[in-house]
N, C-alpha and C positions, 0 to 999 in steps of 0.2 A: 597745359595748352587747351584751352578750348579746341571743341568738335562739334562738326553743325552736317545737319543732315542732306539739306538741299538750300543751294543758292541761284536765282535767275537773272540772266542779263540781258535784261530787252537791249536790243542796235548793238549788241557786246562784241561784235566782229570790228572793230576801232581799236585804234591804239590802246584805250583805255581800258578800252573791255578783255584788251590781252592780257594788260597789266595785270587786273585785278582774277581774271581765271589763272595764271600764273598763281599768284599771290595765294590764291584761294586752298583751290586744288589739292595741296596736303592735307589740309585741317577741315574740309568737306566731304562727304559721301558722294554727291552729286550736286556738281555744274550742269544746267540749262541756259544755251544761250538764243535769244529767239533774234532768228536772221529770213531775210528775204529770199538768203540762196541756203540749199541743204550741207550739208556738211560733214563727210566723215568722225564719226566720233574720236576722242583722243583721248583716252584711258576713261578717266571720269567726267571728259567735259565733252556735253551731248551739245548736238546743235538741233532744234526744232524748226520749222516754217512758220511766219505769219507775214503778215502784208502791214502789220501794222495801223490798218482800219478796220477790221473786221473779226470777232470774235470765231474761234476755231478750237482745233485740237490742243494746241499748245496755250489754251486755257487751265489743262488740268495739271502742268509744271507748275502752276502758283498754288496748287492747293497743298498746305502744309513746309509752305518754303517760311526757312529763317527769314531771309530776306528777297527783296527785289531789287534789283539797281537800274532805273533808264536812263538808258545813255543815248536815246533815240534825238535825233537830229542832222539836217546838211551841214556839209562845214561851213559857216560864218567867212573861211579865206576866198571869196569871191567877190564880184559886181556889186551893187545892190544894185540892180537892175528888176522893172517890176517883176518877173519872172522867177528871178532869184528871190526876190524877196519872200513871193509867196510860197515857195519852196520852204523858205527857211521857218517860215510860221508854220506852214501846216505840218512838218515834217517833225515839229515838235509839239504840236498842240492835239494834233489828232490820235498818235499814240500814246497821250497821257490821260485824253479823254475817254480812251478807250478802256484802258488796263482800271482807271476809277472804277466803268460800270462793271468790269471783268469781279474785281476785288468787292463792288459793294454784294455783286450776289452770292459769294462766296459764304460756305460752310466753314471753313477752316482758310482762309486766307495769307498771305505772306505775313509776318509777324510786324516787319518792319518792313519801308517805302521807303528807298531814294532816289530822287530825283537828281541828276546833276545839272545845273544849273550852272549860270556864268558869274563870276565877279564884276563884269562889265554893266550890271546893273548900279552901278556907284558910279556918282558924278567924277566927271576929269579933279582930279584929285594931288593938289603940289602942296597946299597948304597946312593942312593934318590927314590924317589915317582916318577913314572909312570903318565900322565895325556893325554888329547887329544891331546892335545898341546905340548909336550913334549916325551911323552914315545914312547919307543924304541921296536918292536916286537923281539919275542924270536923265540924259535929256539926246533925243536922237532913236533914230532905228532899235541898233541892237538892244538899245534899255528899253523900249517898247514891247521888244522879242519877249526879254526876259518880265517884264511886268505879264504878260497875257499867259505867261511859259507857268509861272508861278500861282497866277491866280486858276488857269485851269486844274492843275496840281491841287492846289488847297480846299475848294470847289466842290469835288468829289467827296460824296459822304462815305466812309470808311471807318467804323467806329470802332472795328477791332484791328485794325491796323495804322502801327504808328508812322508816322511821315516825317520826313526831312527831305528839304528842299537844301541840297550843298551847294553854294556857289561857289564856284572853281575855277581859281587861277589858273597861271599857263603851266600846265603840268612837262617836267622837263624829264628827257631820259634821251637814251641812248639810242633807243631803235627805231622809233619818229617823234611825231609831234614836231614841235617849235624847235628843238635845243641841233637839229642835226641840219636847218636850212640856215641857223646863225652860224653854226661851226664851218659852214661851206662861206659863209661870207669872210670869215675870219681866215681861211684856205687859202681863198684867192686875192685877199689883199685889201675887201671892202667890208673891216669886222670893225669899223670904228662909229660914232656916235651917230645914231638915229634922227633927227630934226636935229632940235640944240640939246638931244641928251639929257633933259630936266626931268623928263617923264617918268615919273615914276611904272615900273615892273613886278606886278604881283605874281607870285609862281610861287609851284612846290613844288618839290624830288616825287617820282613817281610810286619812290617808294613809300614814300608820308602819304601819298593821297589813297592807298591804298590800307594802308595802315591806321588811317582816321579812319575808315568805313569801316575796316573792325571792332574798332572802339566802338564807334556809333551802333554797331548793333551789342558790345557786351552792355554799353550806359542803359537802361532802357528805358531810365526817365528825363532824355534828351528827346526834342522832338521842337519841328518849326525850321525857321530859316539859322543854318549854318555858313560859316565862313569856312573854306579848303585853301587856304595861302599857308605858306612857310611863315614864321612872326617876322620874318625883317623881308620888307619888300626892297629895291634897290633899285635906284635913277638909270633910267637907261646907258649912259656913258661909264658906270661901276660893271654892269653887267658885263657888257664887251670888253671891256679892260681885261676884267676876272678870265673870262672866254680865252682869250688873247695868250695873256699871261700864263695861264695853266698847260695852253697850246704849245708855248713858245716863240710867238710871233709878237714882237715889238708892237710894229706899226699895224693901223688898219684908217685905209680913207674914212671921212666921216662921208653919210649920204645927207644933204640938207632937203627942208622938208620939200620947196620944190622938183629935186629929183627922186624923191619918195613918189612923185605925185608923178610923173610920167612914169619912173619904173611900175607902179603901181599899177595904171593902164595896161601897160605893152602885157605884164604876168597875171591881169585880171583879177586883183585885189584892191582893199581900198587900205587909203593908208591909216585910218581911224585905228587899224588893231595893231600899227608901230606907235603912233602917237600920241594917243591917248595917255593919259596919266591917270594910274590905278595904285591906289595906294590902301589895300586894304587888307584888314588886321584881323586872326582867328580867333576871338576875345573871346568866345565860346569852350573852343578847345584848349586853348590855353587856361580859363579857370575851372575849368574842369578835370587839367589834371595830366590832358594829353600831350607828350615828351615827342617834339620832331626829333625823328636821326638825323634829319639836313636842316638844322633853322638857319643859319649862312648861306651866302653864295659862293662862297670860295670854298665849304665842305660840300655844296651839293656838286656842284663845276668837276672838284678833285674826282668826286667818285665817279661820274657818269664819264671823264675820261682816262681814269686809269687803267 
């Protein structure tokens, strides 16, 4: 087993960023996670301060890190409201602009850069699979996000540090994220089809998406935009079935898209991140070599409720 001396995770206080200091933690010296609030240390994982505009102390965590991972952003599950919207840009564009000029003046810099980035940069997608190599950008806000997310990302001259830009389906697990507000619809009786259920659902088990970032830092002549999906996406109405089924629960009202769109109001979300159709493929990883533990939805579903 590989051993790595320091790893950083900018915004790493998120679901994701538990995941992956979990993950990490054994096979690392030291975890840096840089957050806006302070935080008691927890064996080897430090929490540092930054604001995330402003170069500081927790500057000197990047020097000599294996890697870096930003996970810096608001959550996308709100309004677009102008308000929100500009939240959402700048909360991901100014901590990526930042950490460039941090890295470009750097002596000894992070070795590798990633950036997590969304899948939702792929056009609404029913007809074929989406890939690096292939897929088509869409059209709307959130693909806007990720165009400006990306290009500040690439932008940044950093010559001794390699980059990946992962874009990241809906990462699914057990103690938040997406997979514990569908298990509550399936609970109460409303765990059935989404609009008309066509939409395709790109996602990976959270323990694959942690497990590709590994990889990406042993590969070390990967580098550029990556795909983070499980290889087999699935239509929204296979999903909740699977959910259902593994639960034990037969039935689930379907919501049609009209009551997507009032529920959506009243809990201040928009319904573009039910309805959309993502259907995108990890062509990278997969010829590269990298083996999902969860490539199903019925082996990822089993484990995260057994």
């Amino acid at each position: 087993m590989m051993k790595y001396s320091k790893i950083v995770l900018a915004g790493g206080n998120g679901y994701l960023g538990h995941v992956l200091a979990k993950h990490f933690s054994p096979i690392t010296d030291e975890i840096v996670i840089l957050s806006r609030k302070a935080q008691p240390a927890k064996g080897n994982i430090k929490t540092m301060v930054w604001d995330g505009k402003t170069a500081g102390e927790w500057a000197s965590a990047l020097q000599n890190a294996d890697m870096l991972v930003n996970l810096c952003g608001k959550n996308v599950n709100c309004r677009y409201t102008p308000k929100n919207k500009e939240e959402i840009i700048q909360s991901r564009l100014q901590p990526t602009a930042l950490l460039g000029e941090v890295i470009q003046q750097m002596e000894n810099p992070p070795k590798l850069w990633i950036n997590v980035t969304s899948a939702t940069i792929y056009r609404h997608a029913e007809d074929r699979y989406q890939d690096e190599v292939h897929g088509e950008m869409g059209t709307g806000f959130s693909v806007e996000v990720c165009k400006a997310w990306e290009n500040c990302f690439f932008e940044s001259n950093t010559p001794k540090t390699r980059k990946v830009a992962l874009r990241m389906g809906i990462v699914l697990g057990k103690a938040d994220g997406a997979f514990p507000r569908l298990l509550n619809l399936v609970k109460v009786g409303m765990g059935g089809k989404q609009g008309n259920g066509q939409q395709y659902v790109s996602w990976v088990h959270e323990q694959d998406a942690a497990l590709s970032i590994e990889w990406l830092l042993q590969n070390e002549e990967i580098n550029g935009i990556i795909n983070c999906t499980a290889p087999n996406s699935v239509k929204n109405h296979v999903l909740m079935h699977q959910i259902r089924k593994t639960f034990g629960i037969s039935f689930g009202l379907p919501a049609p898209a009209w009551l997507l769109a009032i529920g959506a109001k009243i809990i201040g979300t928009e319904t573009e991140l039910i309805l959309k159709s993502r259907w995108v493929k990890p062509t990278i990883l997969l010829n590269g070599g990298f083996e999902f533990k969860y490539p199903t939805i019925d082996c990822a579903v089993k484990d995260i409720l057994k």
